[in-house]
C-alpha positions in Angstrom: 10.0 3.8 5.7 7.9 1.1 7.0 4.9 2.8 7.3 5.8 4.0 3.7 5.7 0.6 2.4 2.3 -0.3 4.2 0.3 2.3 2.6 1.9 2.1 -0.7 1.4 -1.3 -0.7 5.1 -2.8 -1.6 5.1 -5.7 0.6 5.3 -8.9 -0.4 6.1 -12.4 1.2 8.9 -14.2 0.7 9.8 -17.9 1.7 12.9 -18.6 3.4 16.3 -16.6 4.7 16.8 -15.2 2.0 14.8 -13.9 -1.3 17.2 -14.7 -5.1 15.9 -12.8 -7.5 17.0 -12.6 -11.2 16.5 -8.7 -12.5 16.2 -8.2 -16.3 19.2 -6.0 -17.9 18.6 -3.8 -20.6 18.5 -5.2 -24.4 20.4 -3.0 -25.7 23.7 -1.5 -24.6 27.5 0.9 -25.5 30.5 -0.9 -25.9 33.8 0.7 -24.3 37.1 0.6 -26.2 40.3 0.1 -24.7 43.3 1.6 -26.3 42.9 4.6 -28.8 41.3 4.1 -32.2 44.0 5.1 -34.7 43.1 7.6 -37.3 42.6 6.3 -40.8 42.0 8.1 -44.4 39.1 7.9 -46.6 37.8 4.3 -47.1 40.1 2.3 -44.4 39.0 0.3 -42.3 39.7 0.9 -38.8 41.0 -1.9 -36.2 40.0 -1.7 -32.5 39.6 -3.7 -29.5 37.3 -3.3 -26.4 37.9 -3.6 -22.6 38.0 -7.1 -20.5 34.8 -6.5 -19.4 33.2 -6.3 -22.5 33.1 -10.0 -22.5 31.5 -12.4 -20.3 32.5 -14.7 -17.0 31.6 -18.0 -18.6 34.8 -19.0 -20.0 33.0 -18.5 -23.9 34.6 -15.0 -24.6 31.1 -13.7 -25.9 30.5 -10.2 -26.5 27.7 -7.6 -26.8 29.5 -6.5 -30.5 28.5 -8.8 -33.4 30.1 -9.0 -36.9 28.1 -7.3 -39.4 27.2 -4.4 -36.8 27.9 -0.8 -37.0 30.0 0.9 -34.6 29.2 4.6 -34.3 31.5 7.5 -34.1 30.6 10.5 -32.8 31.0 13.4 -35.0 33.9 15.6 -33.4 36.3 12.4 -34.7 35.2 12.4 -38.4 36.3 14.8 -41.6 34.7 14.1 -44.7 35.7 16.2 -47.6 38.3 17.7 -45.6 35.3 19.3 -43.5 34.7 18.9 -40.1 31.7 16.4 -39.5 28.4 17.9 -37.7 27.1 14.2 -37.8 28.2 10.8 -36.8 29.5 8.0 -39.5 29.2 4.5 -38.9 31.8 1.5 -39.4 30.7 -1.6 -39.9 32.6 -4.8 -38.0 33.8 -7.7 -40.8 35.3 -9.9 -38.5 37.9 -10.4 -35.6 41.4 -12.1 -35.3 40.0 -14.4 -32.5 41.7 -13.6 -30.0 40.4 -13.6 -26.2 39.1 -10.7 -24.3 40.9 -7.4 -24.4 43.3 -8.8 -27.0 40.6 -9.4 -29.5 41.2 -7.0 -32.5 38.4 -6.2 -34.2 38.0 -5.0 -38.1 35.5 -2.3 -39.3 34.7 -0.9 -43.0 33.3 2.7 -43.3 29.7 3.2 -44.8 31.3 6.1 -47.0 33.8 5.9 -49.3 34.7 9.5 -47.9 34.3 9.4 -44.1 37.9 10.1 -42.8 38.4 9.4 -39.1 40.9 12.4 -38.5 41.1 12.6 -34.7 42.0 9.5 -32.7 39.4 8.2 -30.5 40.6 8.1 -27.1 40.6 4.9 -25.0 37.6 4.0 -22.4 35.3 5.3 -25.0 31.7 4.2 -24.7 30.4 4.0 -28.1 27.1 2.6 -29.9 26.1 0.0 -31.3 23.3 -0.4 -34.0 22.3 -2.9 -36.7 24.4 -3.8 -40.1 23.2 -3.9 -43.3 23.4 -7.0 -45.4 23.3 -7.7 -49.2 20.8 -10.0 -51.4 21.0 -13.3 -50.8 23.9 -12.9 -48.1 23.4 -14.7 -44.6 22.7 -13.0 -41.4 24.8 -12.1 -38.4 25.1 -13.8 -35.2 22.1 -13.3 -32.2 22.1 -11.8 -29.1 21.2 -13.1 -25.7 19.2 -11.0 -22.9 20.9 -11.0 -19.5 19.8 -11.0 -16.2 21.3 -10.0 -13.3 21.9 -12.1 -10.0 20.7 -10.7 -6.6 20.5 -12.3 -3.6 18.5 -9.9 -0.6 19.1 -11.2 2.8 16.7 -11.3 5.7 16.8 -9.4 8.9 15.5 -10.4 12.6 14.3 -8.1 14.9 13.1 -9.0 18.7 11.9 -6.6 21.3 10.9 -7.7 25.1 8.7 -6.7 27.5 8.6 -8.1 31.7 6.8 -6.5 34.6 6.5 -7.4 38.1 3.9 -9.3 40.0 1.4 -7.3 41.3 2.4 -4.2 39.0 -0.3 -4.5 36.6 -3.1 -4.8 39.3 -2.1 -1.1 41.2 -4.0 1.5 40.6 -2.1 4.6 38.7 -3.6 8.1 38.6 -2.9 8.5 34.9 -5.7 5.7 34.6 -8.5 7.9 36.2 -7.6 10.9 33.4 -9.5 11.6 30.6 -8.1 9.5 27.7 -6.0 7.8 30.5 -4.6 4.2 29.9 -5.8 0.9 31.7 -3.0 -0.7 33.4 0.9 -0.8 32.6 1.2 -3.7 30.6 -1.2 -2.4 27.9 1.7 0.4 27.8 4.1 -1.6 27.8 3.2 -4.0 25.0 2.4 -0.7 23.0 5.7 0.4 23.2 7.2 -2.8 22.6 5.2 -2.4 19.1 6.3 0.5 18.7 10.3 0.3 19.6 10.4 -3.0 16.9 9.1 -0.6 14.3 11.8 1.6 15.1 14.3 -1.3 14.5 12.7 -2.3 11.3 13.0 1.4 10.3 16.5 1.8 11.1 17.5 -1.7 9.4 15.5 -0.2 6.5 17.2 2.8 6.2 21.0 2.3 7.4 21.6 -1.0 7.5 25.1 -2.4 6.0 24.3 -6.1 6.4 26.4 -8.5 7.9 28.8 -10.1 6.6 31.4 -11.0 9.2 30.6 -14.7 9.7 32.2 -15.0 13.7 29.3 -12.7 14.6 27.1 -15.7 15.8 24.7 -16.1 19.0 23.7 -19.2 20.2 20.5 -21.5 19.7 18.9 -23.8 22.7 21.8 -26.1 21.6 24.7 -24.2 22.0 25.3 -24.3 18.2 26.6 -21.0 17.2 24.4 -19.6 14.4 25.4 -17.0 12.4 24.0 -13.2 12.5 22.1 -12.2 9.4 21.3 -8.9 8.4 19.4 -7.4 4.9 21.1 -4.2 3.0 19.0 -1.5 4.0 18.1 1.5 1.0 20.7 4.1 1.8 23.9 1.1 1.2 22.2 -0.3 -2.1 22.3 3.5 -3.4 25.6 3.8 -2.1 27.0 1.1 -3.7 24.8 1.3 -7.4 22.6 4.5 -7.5 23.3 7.8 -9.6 24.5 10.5 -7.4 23.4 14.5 -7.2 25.5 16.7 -5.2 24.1 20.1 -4.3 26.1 23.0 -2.4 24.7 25.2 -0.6 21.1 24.6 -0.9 19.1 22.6 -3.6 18.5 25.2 -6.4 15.7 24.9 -9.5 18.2 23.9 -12.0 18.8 20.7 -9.9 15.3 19.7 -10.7 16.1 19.9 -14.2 19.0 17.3 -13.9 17.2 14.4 -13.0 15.4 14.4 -16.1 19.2 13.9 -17.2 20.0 11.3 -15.0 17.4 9.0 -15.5 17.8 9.4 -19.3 21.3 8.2 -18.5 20.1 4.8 -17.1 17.2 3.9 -19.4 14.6 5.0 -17.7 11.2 6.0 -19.6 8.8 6.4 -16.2 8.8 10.5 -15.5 7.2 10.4 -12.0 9.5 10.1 -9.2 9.3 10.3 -5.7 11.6 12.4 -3.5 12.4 11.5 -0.1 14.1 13.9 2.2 15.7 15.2 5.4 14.3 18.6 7.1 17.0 20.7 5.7 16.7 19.4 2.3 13.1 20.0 2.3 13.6 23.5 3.7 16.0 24.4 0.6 13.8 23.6 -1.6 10.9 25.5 -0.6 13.0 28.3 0.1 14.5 27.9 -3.7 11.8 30.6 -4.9 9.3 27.9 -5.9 6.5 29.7 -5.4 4.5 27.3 -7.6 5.1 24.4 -5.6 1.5 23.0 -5.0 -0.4 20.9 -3.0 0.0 17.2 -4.6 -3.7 16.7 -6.5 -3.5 13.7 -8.7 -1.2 11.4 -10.3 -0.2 8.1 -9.8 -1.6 4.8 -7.5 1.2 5.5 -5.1 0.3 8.7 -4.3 -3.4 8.2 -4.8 -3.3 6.0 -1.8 -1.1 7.8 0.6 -3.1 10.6 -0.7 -6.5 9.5 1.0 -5.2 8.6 4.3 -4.4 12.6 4.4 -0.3 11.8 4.4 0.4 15.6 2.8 2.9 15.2 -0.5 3.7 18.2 -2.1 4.8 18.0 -6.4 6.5 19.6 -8.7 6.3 19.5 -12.5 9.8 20.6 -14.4 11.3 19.5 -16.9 8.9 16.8 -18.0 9.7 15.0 -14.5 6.7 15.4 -12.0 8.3 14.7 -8.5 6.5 14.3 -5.5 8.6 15.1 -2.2 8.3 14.0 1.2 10.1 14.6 4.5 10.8 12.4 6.3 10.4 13.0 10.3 12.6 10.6 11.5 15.5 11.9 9.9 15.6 14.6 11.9 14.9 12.9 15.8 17.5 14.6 17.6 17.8 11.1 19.3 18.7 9.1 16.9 19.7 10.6 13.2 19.3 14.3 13.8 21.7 13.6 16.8 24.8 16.7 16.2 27.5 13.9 15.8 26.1 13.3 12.2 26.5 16.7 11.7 22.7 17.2 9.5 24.0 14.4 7.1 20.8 12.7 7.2 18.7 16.1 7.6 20.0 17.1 4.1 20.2 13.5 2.6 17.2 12.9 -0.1 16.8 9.5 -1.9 14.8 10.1 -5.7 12.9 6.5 -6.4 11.3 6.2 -9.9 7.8 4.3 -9.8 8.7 1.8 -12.1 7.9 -2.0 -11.5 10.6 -4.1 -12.4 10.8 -7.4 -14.6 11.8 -10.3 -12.2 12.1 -14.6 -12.3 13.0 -16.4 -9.4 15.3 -18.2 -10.6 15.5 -22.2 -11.5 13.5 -23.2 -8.4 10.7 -20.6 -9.6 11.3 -18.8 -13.4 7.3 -17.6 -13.9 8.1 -13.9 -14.8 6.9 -11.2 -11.8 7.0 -7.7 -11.1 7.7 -6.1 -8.2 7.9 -2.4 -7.6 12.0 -1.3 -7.3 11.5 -0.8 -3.2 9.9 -3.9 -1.6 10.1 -5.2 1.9 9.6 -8.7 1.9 8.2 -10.7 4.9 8.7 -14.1 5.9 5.4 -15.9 5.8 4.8 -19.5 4.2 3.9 -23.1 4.8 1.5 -21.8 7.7 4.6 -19.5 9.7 3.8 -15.9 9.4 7.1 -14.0 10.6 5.7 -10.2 9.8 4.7 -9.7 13.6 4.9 -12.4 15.8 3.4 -11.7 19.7 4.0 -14.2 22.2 3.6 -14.2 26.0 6.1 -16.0 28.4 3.8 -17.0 31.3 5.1 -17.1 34.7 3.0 -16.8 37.8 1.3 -13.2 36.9 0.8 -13.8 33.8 -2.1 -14.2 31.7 -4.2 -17.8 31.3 -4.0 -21.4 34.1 -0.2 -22.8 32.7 3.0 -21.2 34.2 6.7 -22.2 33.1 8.2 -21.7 36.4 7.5 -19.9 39.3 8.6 -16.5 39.6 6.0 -13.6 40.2 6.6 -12.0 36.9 4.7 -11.5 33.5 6.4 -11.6 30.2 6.5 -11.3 26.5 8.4 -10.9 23.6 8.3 -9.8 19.8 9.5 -11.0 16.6 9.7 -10.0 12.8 11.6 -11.2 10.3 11.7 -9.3 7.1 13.8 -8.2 4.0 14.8 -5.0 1.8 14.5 -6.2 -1.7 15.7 -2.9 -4.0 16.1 -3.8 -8.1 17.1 -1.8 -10.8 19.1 0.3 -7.7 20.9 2.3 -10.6 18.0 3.9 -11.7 17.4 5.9 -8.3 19.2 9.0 -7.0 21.2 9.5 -4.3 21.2 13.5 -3.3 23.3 14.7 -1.1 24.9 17.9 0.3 28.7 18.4 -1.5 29.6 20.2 2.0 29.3 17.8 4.6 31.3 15.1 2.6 
């Protein structure tokens, strides 16, 4: 997942412990009713109200639905001429009683003179909105504000040390005299220091929770107890907001064809995705009879770049969707997520990220618009402190340079990142997973 972000280039930097971000909502939204709308003859107006949180937090009551807009019906609720409907009608809002949240009643006046709504329309129903229409020289409705949405990503901190002995880096090792052989331990030692706080990064990428138990705390030079931080890491932000697709089984053709349907559902225009995946999931789906599954040959920036460092997608075109797939190796380590205890959750899991960038402000401290591609890892670097990958040595009698900080016969080191998982627009992404191992 890091590596991921590297290459595709969505890193960014970020200043301080955490990163606020304001995302932009849609302009344009349903409007769920809360009790049933009664049935009504040709003509009537119809009186309804709409659910609690249909209204906003402020304390100023204001709702989405203005006077002078149309409500729409659906069809299977409307008669005219004592025929069934085979299109929708609309009703047009006149005005409210006043009243506050859920106990507002509002009042609406059919276009037609001989729209009938015959069949009740059931509570919880999330209906559309569209524009009114006005008269000559009659004054206009009220306007409508754009929201945004308030996120706040936490950072994470990762450390990884390293200590050998005196004398152990100066004894010769037969490895060293081999062909492609290494040249002394703590060059393999540092290396897999690197590598091991990748592997935390990864993991904090992929699984983490967060923390939010504040008697978690280690403690600084001074004593004072500081408090553990932790980001959210990808698979808990589409736990908690994305779609979901369950497969059984194995992951079949006709699933392809619903995520053209679920990103319709949330708005979103962009039709290349990328699919990442477990072993098994991957497996399924070229064993699915997709014989025209093809070596990935064009499409967008993203893949254009992982593309030319030979990093082997494979596509597929249905539906109007072109998704590129990718395992992803580390789901299957029979050390760590392919370990039998998860019982192949994480070899069938598949996330589905839409290459969309997203419409941000920072906030009062920094409101100039940005956009940010919906997966970013942001890294701490400002005012002169880089945080991405910090290396530093601990120097004690064996180790490198004149100036030791004590005397013990040692050599040491340590490493340091400090980084964050900043994911927008979360419900536009898909969370796939196997209905089975639920």
């Amino acid at each position: 997942m890091l590596g991921l972000a590297y290459l595709a280039g969505t890193t960014v930097n970020i200043a301080g412990p955490r990163k606020t971000v304001w995302e932009e909502g849609s302009f344009t939204k349903l409007v769920t009713t809360v009790g049933a709308i009664a049935p009504v003859g040709a003509g009537v107006d119809i009186t309804f109200r709409l659910a609690a949180t249909e209204y906003s937090a402020d304390g100023l009551n204001s709702c989405y639905l203005n006077t002078n807009e149309i409500l729409v019906i659906p069809a299977e609720y409307m008669t005219e001429g004592g025929v069934n409907s085979t299109i929708p009608h609309g009703y047009q809002v006149t005005g409210n009683d006043g009243g506050v949240g859920a106990a507002r009643i509002y009042t609406a006046r059919p276009l037609l003179a001989t729209q009938v709504l015959a069949v009740a329309v059931p509570t919880g129903t999330a209906l559309m909105v569209r524009g009114g229409n006005y008269a000559l020289e009659s004054a206009s409705g009220a306007g409508k504000s754009s929201g945004w949405y308030h996120r706040v990503f936490y950072n994470s901190i990762k450390k990884w040390d390293w200590a050998i002995g005196g004398g152990t880096q100066s004894n010769q090792r037969y490895y060293e005299e081999l062909r492609g052989g290494g040249k002394g331990i703590l060059s393999k030692i540092t290396m897999e220091a690197d590598h091991q706080l990748d592997l935390q990064v990864d993991d904090e990428i992929l699984i983490s929770n967060g923390v939010t138990n504040t008697t978690l705390t280690m403690p600084n030079r001074n004593l004072v107890q500081i408090p553990v931080a932790g980001t959210v890491g990808v698979l808990r932000h589409m736990e908690q907001r994305a779609c979901r697709q369950y497969y059984t089984a194995a992951y079949q053709m006709s699933d392809f064809d619903d995520i053209k349907d679920i990103l319709q559902s949330q708005g979103v225009t962009e039709r290349n995705v990328a699919f990442l995946m477990g072993s098994l999931l991957y497996q399924q789906i070229e064993n699915s009879g997709l014989d025209f599954i093809k070596e990935f040959s064009g499409g967008t920036d993203l893949m254009k770049t992982l593309g030319e460092i030979n990093v082997v997608f494979r596509a597929i075109n249905k539906n109007g969707v072109y998704t590129v797939f990718k395992e992803l190796p580390q789901l299957s380590d029979p050390t760590r997520y392919g370990a039998p205890a998860f019982n192949d959750y994480f070899k069938d899991l598949g996330f589905i990220i839409p290459e969309v960038d997203v419409s941000l402000s920072g906030g009062p401290e920094n409101p100039t618009p940005m956009k940010l591609r919906n997966l970013t890892i942001g890294m701490k670097n400002y005012n002169g402190e880089n945080r991405t990958r910090i290396i530093k040595d601990l120097p004690s009698v064996a180790g490198p340079g004149n100036v030791a900080i004590d005397t013990f016969d040692d050599s040491r080191g340590t490493m340091l990142t400090e980084f964050s998982v900043i994911f927008n627009k979360v419900n536009q992404c898909i969370l796939v997973q196997n209905d089975n191992i639920l």
